[in-house]
PDB file of N, CA, C and O in Angstrom:
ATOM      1  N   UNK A   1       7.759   2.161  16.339  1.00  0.00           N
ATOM      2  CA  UNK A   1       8.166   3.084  15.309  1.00  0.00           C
ATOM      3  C   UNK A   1       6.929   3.819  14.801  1.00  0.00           C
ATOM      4  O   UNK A   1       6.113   3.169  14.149  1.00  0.00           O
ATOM      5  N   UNK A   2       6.662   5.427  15.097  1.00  0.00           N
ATOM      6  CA  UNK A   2       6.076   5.858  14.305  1.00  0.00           C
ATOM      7  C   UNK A   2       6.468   6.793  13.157  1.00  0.00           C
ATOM      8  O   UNK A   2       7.381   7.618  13.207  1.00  0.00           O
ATOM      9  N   UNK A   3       5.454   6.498  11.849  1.00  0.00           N
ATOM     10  CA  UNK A   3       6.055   7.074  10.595  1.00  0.00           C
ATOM     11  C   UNK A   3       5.458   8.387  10.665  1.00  0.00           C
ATOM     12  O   UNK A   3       4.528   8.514  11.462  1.00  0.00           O
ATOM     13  N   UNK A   4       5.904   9.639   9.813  1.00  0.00           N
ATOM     14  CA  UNK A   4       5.664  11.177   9.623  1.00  0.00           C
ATOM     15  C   UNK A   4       4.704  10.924   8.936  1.00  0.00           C
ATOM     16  O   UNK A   4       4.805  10.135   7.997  1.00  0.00           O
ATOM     17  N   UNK A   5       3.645  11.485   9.221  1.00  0.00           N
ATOM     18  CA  UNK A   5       2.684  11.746   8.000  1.00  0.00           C
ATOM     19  C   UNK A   5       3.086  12.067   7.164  1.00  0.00           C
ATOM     20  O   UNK A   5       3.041  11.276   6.222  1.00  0.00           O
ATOM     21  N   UNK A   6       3.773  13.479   6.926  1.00  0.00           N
ATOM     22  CA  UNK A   6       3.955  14.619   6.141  1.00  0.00           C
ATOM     23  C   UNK A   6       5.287  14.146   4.929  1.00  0.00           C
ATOM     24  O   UNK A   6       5.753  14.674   3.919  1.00  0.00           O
ATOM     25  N   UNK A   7       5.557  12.798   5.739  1.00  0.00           N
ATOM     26  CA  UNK A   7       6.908  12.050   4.662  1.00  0.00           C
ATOM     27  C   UNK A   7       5.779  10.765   3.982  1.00  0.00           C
ATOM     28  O   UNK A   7       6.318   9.954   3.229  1.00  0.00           O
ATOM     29  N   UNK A   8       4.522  10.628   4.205  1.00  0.00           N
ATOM     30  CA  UNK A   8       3.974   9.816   3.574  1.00  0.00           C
ATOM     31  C   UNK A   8       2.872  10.515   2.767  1.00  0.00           C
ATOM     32  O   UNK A   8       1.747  10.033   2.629  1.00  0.00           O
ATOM     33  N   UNK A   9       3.207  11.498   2.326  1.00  0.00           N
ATOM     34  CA  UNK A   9       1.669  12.387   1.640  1.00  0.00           C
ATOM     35  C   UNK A   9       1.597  11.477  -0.437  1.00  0.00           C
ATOM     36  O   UNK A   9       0.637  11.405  -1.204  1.00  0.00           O
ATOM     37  N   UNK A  10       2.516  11.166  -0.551  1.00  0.00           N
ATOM     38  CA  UNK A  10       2.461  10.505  -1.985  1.00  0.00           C
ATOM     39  C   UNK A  10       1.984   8.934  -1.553  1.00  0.00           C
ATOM     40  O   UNK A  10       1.567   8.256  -2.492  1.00  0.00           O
ATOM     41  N   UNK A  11       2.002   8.447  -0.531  1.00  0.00           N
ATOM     42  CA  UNK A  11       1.593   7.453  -0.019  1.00  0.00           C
ATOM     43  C   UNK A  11       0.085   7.219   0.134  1.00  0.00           C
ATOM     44  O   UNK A  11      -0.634   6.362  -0.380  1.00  0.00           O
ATOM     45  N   UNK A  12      -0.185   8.190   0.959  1.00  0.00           N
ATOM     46  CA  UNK A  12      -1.652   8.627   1.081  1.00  0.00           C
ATOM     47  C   UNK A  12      -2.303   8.822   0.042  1.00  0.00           C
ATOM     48  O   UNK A  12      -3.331   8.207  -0.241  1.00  0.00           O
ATOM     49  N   UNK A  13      -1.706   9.828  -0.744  1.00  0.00           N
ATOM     50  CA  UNK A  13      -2.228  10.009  -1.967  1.00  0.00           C
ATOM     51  C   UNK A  13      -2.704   8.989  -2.891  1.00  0.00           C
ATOM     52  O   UNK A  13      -3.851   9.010  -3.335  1.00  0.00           O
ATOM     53  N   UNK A  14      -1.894   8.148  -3.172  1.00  0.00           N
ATOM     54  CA  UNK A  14      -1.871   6.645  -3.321  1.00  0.00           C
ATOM     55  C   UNK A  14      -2.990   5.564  -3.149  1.00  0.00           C
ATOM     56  O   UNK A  14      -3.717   4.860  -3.850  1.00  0.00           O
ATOM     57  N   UNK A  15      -2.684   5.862  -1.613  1.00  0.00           N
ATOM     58  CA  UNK A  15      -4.462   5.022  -1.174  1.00  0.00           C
ATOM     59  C   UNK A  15      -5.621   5.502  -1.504  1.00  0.00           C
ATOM     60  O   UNK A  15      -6.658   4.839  -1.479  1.00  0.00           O
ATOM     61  N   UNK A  16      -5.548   6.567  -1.803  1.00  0.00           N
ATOM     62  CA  UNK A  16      -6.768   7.759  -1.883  1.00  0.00           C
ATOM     63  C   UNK A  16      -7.426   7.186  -3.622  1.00  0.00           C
ATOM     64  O   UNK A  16      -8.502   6.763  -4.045  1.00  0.00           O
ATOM     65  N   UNK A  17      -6.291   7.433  -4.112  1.00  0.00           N
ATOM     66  CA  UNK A  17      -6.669   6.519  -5.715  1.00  0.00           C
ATOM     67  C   UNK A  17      -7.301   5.644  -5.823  1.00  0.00           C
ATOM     68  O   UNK A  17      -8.251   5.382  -6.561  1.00  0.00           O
ATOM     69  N   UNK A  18      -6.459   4.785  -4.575  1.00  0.00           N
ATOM     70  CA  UNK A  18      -6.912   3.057  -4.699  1.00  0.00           C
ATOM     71  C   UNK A  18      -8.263   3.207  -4.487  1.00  0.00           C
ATOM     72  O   UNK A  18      -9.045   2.715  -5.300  1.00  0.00           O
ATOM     73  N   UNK A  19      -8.776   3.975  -3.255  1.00  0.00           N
ATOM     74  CA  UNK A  19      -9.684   3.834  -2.982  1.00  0.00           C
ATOM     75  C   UNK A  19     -10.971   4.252  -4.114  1.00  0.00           C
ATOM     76  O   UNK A  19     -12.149   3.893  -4.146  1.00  0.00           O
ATOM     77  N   UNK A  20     -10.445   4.858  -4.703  1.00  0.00           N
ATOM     78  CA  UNK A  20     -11.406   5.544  -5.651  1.00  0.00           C
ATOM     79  C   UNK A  20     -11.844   4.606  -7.019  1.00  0.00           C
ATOM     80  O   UNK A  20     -12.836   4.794  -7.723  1.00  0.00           O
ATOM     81  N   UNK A  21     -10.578   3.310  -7.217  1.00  0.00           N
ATOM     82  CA  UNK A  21     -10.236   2.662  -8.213  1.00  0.00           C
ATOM     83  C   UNK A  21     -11.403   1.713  -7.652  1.00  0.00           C
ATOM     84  O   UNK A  21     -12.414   1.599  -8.346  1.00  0.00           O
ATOM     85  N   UNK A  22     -11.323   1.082  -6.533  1.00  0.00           N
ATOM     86  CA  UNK A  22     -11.648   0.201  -6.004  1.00  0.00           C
ATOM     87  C   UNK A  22     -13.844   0.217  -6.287  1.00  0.00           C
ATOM     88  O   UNK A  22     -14.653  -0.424  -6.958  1.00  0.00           O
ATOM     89  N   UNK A  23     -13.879   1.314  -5.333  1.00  0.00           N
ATOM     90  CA  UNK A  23     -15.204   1.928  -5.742  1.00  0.00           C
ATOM     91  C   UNK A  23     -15.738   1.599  -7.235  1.00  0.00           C
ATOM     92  O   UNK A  23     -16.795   1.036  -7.521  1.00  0.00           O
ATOM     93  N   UNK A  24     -14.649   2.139  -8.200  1.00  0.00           N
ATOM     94  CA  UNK A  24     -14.873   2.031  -9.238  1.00  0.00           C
ATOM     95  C   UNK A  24     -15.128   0.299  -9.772  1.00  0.00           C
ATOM     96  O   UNK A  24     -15.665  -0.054 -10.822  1.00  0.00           O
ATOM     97  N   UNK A  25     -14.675  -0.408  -8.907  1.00  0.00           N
ATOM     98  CA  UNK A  25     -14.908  -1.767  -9.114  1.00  0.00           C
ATOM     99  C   UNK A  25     -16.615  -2.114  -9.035  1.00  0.00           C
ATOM    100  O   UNK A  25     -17.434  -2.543  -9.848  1.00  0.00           O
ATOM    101  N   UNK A  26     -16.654  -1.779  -7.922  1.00  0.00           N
ATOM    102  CA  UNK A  26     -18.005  -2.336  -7.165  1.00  0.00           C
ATOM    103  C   UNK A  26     -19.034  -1.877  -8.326  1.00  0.00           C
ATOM    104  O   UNK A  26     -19.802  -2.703  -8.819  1.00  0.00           O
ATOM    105  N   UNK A  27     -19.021  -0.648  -8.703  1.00  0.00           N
ATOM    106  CA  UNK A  27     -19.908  -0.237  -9.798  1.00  0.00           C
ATOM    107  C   UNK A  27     -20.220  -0.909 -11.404  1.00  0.00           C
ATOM    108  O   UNK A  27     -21.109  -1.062 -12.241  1.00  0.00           O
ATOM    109  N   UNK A  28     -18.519  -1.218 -11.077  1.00  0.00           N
ATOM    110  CA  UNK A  28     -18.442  -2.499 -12.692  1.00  0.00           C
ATOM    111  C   UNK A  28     -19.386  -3.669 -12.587  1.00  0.00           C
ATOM    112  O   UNK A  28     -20.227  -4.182 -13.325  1.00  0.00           O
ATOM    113  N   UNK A  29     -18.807  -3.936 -11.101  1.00  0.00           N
ATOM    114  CA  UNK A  29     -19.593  -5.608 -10.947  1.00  0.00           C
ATOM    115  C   UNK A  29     -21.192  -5.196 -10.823  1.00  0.00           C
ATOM    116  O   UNK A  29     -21.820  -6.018 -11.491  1.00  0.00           O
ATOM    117  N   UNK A  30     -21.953  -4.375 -10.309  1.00  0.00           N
ATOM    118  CA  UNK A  30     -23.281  -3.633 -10.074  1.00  0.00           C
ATOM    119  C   UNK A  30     -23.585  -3.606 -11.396  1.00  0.00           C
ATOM    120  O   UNK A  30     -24.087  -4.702 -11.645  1.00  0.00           O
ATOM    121  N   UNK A  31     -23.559  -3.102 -12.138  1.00  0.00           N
ATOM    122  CA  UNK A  31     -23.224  -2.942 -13.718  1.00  0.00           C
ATOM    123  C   UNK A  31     -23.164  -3.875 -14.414  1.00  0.00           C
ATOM    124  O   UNK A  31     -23.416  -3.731 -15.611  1.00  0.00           O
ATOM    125  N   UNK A  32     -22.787  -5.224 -13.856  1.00  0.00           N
ATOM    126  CA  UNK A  32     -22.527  -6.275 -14.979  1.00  0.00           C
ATOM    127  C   UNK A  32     -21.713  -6.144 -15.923  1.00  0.00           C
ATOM    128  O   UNK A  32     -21.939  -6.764 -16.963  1.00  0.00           O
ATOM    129  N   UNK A  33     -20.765  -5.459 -15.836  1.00  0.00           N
ATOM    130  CA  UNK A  33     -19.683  -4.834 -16.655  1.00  0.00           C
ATOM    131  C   UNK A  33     -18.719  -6.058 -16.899  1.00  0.00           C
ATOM    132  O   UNK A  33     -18.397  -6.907 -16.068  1.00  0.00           O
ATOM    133  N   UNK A  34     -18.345  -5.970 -18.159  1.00  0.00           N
ATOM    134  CA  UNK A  34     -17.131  -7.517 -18.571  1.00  0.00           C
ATOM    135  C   UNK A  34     -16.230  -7.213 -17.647  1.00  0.00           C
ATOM    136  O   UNK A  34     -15.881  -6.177 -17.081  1.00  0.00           O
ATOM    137  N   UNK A  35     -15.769  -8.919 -17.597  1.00  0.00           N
ATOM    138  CA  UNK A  35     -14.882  -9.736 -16.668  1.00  0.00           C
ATOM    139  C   UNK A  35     -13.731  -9.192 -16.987  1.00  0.00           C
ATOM    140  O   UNK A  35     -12.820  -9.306 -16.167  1.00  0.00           O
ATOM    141  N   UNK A  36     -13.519  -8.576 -18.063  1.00  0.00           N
ATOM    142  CA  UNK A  36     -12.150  -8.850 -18.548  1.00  0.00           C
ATOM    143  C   UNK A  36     -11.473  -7.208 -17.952  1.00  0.00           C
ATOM    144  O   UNK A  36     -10.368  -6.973 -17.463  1.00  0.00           O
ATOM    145  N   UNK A  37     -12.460  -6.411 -18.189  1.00  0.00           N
ATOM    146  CA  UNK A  37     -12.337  -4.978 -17.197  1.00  0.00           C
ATOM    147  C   UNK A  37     -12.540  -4.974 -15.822  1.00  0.00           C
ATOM    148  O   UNK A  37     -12.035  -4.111 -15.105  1.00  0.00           O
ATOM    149  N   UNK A  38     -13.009  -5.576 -15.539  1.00  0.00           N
ATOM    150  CA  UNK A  38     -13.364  -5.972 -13.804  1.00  0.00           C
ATOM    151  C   UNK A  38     -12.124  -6.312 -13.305  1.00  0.00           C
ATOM    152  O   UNK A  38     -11.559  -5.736 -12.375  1.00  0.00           O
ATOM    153  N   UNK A  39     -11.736  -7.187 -13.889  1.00  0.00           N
ATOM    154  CA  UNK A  39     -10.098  -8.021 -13.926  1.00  0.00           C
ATOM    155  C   UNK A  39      -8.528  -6.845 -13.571  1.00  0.00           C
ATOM    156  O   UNK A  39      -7.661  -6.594 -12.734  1.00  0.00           O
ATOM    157  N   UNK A  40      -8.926  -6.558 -14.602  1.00  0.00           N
ATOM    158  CA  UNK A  40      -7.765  -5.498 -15.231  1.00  0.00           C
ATOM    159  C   UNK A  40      -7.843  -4.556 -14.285  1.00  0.00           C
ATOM    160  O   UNK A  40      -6.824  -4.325 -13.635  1.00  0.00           O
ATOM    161  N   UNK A  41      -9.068  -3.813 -14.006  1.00  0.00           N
ATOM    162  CA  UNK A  41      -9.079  -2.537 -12.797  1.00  0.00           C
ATOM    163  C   UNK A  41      -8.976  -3.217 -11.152  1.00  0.00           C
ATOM    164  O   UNK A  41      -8.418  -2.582 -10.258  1.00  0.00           O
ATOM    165  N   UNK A  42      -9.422  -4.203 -10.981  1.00  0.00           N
ATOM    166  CA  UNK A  42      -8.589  -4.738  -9.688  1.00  0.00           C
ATOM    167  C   UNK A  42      -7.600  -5.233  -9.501  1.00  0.00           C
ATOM    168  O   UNK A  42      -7.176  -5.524  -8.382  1.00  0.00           O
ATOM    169  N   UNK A  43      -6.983  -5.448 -10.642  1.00  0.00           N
ATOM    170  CA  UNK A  43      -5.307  -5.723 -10.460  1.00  0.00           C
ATOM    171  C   UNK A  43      -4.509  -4.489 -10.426  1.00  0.00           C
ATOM    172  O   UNK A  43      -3.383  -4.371  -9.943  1.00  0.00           O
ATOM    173  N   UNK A  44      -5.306  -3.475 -11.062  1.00  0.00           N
ATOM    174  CA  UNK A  44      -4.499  -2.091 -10.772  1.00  0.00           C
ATOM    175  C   UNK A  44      -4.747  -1.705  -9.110  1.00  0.00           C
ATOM    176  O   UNK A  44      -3.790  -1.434  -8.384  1.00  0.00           O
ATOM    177  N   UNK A  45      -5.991  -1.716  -8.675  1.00  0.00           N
ATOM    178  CA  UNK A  45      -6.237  -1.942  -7.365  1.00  0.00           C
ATOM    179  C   UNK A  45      -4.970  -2.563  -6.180  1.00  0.00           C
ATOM    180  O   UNK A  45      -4.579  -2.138  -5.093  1.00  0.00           O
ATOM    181  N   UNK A  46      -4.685  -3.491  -6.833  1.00  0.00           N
ATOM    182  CA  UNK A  46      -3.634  -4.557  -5.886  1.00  0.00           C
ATOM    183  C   UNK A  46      -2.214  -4.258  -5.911  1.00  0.00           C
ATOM    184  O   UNK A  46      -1.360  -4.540  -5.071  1.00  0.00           O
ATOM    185  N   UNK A  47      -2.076  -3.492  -7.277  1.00  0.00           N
ATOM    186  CA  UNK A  47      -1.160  -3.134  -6.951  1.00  0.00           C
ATOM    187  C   UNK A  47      -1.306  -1.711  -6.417  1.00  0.00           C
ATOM    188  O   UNK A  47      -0.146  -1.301  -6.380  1.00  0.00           O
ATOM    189  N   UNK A  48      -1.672  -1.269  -6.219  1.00  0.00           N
ATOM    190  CA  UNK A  48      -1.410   0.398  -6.288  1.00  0.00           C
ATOM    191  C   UNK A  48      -1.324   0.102  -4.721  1.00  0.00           C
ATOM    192  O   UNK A  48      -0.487   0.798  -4.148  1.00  0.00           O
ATOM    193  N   UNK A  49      -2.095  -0.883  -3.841  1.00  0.00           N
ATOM    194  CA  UNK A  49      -2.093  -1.047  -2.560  1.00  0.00           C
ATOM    195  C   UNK A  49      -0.571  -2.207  -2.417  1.00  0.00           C
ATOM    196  O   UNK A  49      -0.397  -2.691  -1.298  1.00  0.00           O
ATOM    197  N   UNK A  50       0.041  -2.439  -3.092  1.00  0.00           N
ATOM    198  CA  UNK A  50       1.168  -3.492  -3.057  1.00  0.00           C
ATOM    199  C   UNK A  50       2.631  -2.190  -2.668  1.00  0.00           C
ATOM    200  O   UNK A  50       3.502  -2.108  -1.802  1.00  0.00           O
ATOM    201  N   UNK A  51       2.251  -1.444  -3.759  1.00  0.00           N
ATOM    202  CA  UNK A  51       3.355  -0.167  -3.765  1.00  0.00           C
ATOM    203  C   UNK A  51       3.238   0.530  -2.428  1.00  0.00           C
ATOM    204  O   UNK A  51       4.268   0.749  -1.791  1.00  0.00           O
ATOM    205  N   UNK A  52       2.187   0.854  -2.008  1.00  0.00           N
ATOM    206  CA  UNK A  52       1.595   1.911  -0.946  1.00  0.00           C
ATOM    207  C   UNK A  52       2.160   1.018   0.451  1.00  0.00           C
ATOM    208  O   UNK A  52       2.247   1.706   1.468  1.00  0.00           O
ATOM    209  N   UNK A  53       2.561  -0.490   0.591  1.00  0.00           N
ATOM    210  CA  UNK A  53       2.231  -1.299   1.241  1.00  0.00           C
ATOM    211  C   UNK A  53       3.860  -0.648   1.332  1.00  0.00           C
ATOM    212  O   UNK A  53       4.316   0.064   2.227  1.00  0.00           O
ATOM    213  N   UNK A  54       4.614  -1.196  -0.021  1.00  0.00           N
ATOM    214  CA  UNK A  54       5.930  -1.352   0.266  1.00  0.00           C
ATOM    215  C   UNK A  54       6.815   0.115   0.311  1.00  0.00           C
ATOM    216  O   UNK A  54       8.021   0.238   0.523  1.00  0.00           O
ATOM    217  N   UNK A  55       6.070   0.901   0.111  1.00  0.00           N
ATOM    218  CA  UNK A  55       6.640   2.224   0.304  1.00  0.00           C
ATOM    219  C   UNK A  55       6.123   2.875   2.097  1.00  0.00           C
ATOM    220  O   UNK A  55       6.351   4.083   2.162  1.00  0.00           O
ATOM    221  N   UNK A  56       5.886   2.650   2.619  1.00  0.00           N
ATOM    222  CA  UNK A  56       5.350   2.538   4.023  1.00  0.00           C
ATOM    223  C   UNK A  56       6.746   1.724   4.538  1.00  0.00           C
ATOM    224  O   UNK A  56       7.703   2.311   5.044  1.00  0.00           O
ATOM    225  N   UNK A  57       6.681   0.308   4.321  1.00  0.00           N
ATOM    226  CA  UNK A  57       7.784  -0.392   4.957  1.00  0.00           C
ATOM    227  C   UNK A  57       9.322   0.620   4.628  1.00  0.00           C
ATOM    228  O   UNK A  57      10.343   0.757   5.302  1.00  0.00           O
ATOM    229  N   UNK A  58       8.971   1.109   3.500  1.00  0.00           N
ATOM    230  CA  UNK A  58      10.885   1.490   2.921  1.00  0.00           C
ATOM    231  C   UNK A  58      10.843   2.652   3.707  1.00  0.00           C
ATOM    232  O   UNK A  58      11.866   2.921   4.336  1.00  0.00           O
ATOM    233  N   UNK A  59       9.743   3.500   3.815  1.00  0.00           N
ATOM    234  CA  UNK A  59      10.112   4.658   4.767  1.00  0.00           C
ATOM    235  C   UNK A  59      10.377   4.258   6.158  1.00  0.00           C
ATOM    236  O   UNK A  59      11.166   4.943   6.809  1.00  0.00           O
ATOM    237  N   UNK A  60       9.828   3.258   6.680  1.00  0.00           N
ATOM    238  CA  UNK A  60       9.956   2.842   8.242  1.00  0.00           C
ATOM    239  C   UNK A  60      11.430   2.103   8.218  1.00  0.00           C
ATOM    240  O   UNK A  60      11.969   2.140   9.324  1.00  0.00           O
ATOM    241  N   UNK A  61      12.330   1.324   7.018  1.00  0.00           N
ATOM    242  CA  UNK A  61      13.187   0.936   7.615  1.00  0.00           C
ATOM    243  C   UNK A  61      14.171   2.197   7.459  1.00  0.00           C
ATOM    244  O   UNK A  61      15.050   2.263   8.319  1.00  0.00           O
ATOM    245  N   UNK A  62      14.143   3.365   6.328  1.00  0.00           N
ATOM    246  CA  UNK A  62      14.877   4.389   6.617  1.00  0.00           C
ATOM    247  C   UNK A  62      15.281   5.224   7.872  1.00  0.00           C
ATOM    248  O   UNK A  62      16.294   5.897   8.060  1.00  0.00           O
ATOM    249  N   UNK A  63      14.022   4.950   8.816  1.00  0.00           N
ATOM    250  CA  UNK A  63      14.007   6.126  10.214  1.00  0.00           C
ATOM    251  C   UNK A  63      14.185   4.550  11.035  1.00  0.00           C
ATOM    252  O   UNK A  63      14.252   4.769  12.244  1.00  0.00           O
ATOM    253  N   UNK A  64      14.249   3.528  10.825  1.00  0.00           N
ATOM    254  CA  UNK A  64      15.365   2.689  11.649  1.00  0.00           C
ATOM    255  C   UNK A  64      16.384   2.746  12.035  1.00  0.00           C
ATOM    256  O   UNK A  64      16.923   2.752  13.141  1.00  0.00           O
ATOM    257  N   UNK A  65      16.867   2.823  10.339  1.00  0.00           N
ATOM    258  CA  UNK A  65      18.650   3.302  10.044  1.00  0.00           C
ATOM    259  C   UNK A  65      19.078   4.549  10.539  1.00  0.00           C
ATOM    260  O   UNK A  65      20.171   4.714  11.080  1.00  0.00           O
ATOM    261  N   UNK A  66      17.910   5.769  10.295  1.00  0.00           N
ATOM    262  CA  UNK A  66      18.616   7.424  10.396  1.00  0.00           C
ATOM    263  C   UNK A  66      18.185   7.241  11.893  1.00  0.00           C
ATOM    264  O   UNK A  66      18.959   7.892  12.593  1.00  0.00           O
ATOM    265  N   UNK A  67      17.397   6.705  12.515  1.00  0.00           N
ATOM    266  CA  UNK A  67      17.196   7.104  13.821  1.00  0.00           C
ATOM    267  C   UNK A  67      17.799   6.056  14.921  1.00  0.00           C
ATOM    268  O   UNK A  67      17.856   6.503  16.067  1.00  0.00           O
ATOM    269  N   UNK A  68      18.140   5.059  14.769  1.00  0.00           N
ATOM    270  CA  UNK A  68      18.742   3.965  15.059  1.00  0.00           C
ATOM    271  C   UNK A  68      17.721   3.280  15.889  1.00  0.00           C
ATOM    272  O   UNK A  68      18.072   2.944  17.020  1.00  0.00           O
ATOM    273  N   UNK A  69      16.273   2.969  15.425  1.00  0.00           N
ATOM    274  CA  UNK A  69      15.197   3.139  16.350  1.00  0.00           C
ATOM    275  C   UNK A  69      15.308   1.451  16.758  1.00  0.00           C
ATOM    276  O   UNK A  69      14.914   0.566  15.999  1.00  0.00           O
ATOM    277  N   UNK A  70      15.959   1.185  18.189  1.00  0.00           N
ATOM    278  CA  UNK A  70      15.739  -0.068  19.032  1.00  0.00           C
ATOM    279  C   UNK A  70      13.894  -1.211  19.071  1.00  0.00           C
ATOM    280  O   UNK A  70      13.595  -2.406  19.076  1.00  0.00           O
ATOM    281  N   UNK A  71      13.225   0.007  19.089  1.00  0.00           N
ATOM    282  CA  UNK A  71      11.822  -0.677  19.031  1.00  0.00           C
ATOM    283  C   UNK A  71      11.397  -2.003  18.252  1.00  0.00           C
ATOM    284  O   UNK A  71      10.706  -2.952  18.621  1.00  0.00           O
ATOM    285  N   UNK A  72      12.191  -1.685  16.779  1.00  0.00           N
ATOM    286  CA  UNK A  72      11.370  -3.210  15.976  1.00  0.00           C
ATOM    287  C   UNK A  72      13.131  -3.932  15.477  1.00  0.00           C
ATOM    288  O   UNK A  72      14.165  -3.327  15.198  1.00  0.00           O
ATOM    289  N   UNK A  73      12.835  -5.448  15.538  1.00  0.00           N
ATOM    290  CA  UNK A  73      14.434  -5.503  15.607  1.00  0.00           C
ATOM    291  C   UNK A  73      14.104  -6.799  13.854  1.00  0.00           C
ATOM    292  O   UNK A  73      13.075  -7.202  13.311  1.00  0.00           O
ATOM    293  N   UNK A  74      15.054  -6.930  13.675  1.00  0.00           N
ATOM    294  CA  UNK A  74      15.519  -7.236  12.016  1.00  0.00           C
ATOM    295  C   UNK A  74      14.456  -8.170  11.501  1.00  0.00           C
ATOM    296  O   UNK A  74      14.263  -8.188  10.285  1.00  0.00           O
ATOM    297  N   UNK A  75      13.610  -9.096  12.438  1.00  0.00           N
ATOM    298  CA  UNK A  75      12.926  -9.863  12.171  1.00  0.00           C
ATOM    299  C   UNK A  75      11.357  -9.886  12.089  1.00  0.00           C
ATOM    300  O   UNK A  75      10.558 -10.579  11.460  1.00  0.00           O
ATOM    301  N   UNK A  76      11.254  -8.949  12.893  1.00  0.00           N
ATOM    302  CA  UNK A  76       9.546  -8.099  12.750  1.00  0.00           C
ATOM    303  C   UNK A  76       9.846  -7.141  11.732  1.00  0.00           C
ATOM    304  O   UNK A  76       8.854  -7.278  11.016  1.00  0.00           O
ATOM    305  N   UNK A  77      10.648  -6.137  11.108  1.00  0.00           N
ATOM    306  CA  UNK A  77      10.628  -5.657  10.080  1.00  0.00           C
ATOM    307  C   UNK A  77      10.609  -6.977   8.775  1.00  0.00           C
ATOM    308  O   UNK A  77       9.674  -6.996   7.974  1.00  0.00           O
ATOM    309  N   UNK A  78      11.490  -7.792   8.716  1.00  0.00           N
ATOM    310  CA  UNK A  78      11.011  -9.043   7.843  1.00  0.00           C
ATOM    311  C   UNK A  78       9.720  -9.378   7.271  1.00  0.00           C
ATOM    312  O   UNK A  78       9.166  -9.236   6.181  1.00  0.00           O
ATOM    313  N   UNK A  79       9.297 -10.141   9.015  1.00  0.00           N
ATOM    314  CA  UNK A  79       7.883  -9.946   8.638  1.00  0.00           C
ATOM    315  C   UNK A  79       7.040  -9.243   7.989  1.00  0.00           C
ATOM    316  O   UNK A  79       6.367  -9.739   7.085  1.00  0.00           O
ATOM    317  N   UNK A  80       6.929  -7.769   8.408  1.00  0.00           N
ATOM    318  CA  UNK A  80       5.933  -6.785   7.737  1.00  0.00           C
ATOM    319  C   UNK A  80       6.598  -6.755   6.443  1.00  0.00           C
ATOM    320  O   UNK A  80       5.800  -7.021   5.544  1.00  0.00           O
ATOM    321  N   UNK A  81       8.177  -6.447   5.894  1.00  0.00           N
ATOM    322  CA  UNK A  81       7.980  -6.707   4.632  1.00  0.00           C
ATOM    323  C   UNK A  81       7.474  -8.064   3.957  1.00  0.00           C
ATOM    324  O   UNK A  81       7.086  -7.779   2.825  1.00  0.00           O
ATOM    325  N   UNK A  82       7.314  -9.551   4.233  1.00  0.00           N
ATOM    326  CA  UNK A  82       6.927 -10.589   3.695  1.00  0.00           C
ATOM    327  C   UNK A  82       5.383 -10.483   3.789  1.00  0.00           C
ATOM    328  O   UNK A  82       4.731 -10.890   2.828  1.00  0.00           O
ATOM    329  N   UNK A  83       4.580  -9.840   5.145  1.00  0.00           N
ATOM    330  CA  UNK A  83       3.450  -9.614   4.913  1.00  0.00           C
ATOM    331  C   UNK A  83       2.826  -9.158   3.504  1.00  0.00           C
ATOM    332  O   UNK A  83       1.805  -9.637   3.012  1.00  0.00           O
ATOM    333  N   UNK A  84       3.442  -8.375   3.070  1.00  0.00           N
ATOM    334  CA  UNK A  84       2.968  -8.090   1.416  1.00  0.00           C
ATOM    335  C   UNK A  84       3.372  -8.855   0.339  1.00  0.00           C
ATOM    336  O   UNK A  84       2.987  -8.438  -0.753  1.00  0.00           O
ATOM    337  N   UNK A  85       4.071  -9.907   0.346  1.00  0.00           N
ATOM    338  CA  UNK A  85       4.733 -10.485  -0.737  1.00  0.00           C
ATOM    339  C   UNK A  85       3.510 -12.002  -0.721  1.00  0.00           C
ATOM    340  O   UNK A  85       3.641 -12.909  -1.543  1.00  0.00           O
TER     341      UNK A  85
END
């Protein structure tokens, strides 16, 4: 199954944040910056990559359904959704 880019651009977008959030970590901890903000901005981190994770899977089982795509069958989609949980 491959996914559309162009149906994952809020997705991307997404990671693009994370990535920027994330960065923003490394500089806290460089910084010696409190635990308690260090904390808080990598849990936004985890999730923002939790959503990005599970919005990827929801678009791939949609073009399962609309496309009736034989390639991944009920139990490898499982998987990749439990992979994030």
């Amino acid at each position: 199954m491959e996914l559309n880019p162009t149906e994952l651009t809020p997705v991307i977008n997404r990671l693009k944040r994370a990535q920027g959030q994330l960065a923003a970590v490394t500089r806290m901890l460089e910084e010696g910056r409190d635990c308690k903000d260090v904390v808080t901005q990598l849990a936004a981190v985890s999730k923002a990559l939790d959503r990005a994770g599970f919005a990827i899977i929801a678009t791939g089982l949609e073009q399962c359904i609309i496309q009736e795509d034989q390639t991944m069958d009920r139990k490898e989609l499982e998987k990749l959704f439990l992979s994030l949980a």
